[in-house]
MMTF fields as JSON, N, C-alpha, C and O atoms, coordinates in Angstrom:
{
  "mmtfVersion": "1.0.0",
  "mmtfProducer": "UNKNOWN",
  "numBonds": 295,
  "numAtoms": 296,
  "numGroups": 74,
  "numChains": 1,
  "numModels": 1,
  "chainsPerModel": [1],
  "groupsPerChain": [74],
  "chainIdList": ["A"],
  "bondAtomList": [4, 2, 8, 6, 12, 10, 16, 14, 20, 18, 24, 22, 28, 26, 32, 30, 36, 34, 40, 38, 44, 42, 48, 46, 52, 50, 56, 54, 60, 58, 64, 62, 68, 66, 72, 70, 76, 74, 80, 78, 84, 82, 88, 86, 92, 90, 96, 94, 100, 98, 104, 102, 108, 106, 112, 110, 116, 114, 120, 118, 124, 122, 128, 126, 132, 130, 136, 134, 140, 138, 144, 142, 148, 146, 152, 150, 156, 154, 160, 158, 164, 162, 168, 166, 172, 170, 176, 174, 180, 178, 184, 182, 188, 186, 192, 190, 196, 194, 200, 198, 204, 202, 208, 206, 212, 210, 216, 214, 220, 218, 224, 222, 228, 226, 232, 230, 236, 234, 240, 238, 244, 242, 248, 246, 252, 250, 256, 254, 260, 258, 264, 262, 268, 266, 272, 270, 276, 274, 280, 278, 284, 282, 288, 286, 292, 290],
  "bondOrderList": [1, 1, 1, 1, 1, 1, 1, 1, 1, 1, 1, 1, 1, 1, 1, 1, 1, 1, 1, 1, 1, 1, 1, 1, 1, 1, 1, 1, 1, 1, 1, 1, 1, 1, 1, 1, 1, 1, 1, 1, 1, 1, 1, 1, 1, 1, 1, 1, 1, 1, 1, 1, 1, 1, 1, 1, 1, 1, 1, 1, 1, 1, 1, 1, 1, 1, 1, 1, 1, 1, 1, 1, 1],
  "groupList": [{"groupName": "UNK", "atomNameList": ["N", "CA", "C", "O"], "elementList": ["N", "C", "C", "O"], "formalChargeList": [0, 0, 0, 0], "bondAtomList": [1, 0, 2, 1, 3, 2], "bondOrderList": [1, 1, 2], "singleLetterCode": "X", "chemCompType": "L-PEPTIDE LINKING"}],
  "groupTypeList": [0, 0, 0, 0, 0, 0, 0, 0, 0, 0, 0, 0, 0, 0, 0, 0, 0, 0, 0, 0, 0, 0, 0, 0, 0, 0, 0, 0, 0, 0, 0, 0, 0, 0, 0, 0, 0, 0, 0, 0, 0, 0, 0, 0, 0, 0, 0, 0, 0, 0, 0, 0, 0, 0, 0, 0, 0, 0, 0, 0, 0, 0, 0, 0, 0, 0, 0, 0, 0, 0, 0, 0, 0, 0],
  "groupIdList": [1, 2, 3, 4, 5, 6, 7, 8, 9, 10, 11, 12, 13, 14, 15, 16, 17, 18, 19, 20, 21, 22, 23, 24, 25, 26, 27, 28, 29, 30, 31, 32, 33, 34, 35, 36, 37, 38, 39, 40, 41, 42, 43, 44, 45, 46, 47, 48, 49, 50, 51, 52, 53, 54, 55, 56, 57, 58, 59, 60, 61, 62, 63, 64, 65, 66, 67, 68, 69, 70, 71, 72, 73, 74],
  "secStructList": [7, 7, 7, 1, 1, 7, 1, 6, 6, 7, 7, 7, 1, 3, 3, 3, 3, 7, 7, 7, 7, 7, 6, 6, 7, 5, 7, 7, 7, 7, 7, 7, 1, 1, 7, 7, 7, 2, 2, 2, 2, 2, 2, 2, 2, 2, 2, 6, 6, 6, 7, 5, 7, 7, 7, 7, 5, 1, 1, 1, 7, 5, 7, 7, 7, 7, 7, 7, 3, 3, 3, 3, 7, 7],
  "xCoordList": [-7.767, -7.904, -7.545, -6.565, -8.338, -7.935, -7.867, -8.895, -6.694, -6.217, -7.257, -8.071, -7.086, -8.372, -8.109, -7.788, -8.16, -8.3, -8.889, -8.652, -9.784, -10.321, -10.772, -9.775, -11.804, -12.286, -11.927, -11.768, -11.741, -11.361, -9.665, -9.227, -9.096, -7.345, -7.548, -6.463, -8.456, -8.476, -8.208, -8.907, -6.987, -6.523, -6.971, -7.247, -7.254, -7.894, -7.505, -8.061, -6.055, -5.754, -4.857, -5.141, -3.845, -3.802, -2.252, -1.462, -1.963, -0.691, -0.501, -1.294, 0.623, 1.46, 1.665, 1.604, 1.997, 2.639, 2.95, 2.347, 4.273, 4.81, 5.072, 6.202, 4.633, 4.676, 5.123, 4.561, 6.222, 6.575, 5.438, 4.826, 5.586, 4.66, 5.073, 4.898, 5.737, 6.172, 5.326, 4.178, 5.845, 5.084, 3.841, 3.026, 3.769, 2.635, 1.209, 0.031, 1.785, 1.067, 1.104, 0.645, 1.769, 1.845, 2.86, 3.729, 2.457, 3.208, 4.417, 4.204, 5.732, 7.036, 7.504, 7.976, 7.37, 7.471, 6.758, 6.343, 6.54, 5.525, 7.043, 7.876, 6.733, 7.392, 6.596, 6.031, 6.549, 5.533, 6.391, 7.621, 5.534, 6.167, 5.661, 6.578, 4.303, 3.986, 3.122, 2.006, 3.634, 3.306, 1.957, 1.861, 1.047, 0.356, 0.587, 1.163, 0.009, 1.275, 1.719, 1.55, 2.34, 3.044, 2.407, 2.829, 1.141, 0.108, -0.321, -0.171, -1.057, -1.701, -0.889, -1.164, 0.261, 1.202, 1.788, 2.346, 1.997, 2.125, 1.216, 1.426, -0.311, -1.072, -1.602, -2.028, -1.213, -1.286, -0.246, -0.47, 1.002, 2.485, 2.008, 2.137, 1.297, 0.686, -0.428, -0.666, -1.437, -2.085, -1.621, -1.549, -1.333, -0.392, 0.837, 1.44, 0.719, 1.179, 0.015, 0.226, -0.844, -2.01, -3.082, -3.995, -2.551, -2.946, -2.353, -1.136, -3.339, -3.322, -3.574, -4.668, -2.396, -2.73, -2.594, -2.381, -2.753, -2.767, -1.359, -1.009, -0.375, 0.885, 1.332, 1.262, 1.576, 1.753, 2.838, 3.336, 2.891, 3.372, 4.577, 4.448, 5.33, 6.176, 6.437, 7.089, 5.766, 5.635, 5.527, 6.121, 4.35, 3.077, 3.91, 3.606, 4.962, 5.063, 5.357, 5.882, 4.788, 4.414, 5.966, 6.997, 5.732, 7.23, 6.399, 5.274, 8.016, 7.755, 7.51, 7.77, 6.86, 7.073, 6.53, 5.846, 6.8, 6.489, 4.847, 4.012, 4.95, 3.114, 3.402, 4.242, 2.661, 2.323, 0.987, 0.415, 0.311, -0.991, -1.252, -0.354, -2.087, -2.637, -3.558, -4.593, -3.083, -3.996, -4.739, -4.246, -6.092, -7.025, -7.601, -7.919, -7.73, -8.671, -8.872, -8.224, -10.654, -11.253, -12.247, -12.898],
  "yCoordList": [-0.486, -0.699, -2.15, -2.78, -2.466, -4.007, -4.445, -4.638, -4.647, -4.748, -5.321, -6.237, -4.805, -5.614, -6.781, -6.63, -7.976, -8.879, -9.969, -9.786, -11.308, -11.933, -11.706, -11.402, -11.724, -12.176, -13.515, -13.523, -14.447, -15.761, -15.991, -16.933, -15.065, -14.953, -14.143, -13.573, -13.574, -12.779, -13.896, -14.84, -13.373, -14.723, -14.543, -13.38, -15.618, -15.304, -14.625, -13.827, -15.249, -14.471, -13.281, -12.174, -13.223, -11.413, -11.246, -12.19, -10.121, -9.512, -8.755, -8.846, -7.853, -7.057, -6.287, -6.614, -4.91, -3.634, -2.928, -2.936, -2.366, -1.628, -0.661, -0.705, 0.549, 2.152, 3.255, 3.47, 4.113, 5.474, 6.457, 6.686, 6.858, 8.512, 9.442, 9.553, 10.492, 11.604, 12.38, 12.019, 13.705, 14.709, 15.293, 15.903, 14.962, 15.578, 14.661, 14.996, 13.472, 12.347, 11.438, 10.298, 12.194, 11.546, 10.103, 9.956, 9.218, 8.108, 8.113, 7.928, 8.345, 8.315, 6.721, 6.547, 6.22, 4.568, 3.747, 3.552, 3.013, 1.168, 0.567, 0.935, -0.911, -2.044, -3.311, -3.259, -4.575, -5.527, -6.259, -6.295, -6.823, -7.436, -9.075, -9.875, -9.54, -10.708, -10.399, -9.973, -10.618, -10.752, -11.624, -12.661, -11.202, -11.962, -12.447, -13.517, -11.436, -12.374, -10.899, -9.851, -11.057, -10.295, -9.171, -8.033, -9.485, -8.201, -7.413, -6.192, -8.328, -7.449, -6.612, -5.561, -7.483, -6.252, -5.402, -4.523, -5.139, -3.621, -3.084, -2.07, -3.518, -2.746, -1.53, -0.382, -2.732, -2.076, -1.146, -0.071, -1.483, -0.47, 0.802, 1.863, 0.675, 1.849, 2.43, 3.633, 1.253, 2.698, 3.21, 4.396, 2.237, 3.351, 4.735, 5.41, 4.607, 6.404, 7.612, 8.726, 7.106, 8.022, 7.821, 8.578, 6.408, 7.094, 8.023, 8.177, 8.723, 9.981, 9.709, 9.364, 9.895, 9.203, 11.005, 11.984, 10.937, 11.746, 11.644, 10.509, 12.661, 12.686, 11.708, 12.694, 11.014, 10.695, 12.135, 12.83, 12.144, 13.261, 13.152, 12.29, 13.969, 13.327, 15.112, 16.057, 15.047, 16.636, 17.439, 18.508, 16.722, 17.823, 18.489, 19.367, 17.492, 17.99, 16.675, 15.604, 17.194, 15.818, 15.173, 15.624, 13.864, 13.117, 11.878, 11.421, 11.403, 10.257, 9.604, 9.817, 8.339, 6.904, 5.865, 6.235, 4.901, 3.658, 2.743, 2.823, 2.252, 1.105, 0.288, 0.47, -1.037, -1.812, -2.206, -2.711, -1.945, -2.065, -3.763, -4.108, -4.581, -5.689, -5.58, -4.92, -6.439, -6.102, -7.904, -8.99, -7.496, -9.047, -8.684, -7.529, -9.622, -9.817, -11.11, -12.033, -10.812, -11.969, -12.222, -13.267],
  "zCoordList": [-7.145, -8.571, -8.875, -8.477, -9.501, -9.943, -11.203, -11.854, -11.681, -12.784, -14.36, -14.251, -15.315, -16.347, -17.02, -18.199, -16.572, -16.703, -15.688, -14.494, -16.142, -15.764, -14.343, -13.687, -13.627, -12.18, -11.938, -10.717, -12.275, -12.165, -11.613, -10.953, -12.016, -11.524, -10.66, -10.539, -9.749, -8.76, -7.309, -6.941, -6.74, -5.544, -4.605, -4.311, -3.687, -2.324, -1.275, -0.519, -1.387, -0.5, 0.309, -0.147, 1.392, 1.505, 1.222, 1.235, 1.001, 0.734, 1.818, 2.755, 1.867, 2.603, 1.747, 0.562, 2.211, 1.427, 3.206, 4.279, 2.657, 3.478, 3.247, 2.76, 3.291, 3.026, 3.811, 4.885, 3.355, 4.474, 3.822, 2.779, 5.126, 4.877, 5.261, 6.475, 4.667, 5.05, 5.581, 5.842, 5.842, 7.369, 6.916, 7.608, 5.296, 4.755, 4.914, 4.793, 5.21, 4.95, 3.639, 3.559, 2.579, 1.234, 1.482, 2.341, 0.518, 0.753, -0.316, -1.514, 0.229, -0.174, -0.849, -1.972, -0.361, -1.026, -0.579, 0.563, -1.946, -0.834, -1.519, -2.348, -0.342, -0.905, -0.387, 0.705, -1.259, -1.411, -0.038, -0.021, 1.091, 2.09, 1.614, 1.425, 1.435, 0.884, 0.068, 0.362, -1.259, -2.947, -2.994, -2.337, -3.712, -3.904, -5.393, -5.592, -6.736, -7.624, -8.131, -7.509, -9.432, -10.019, -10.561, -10.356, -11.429, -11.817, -10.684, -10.66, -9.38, -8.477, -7.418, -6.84, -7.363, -6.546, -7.592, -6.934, -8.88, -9.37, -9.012, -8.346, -9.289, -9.16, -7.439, -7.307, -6.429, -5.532, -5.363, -4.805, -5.837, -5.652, -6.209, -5.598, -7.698, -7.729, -7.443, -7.559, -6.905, -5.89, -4.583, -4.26, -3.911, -3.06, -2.996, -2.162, -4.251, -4.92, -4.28, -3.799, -4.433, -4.155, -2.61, -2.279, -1.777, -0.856, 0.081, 0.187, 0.852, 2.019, 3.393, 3.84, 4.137, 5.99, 6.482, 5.767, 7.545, 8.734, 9.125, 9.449, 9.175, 9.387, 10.835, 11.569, 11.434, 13.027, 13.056, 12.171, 14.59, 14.784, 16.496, 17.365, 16.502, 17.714, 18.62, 18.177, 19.772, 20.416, 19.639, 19.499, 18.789, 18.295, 16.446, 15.638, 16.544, 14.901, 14.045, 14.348, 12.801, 12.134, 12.089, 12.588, 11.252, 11.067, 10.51, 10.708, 9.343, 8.549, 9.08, 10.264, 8.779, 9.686, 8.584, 7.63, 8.747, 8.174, 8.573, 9.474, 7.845, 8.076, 7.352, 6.47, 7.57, 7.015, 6.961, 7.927, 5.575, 5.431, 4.822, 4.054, 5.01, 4.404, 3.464, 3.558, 2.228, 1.307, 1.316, 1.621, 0.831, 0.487, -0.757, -1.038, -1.471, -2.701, -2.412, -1.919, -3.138, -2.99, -4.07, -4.077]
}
């Protein structure tokens, strides 16, 4: 989702978000690792409320774990 205002303040380049995912796969927290600015990392903080991974799993039963996903706008 990208916030409503201007295409012209849209930055080049990439961010960091770091997210746990619990056993369900739901994502338990993000936190911004490199900010791109202040509007677009709320915005990603909150979509990553809503994404869905595939549990990782450790002798075959799920378990939290952490990621770090990269974000780009361009």
């Amino acid at each position: 989702m990208v916030p409503p205002f201007s295409l012209r303040t849209v930055p080049t380049n990439q961010g960091m978000v770091e997210i746990i995912i619990n056993e369900l796969g739901a994502v338990e927290m993000a936190t911004i690792l490199i900010p791109l600015n202040r509007l677009y990392d709320r915005a990603v903080l909150e979509a990553a409320k809503d994404w869905l991974y595939r549990p990782a799993t450790m002798n075959g039963v799920p378990v939290k774990f952490r990621k770090s996903v990269r974000i780009s706008f361009k």
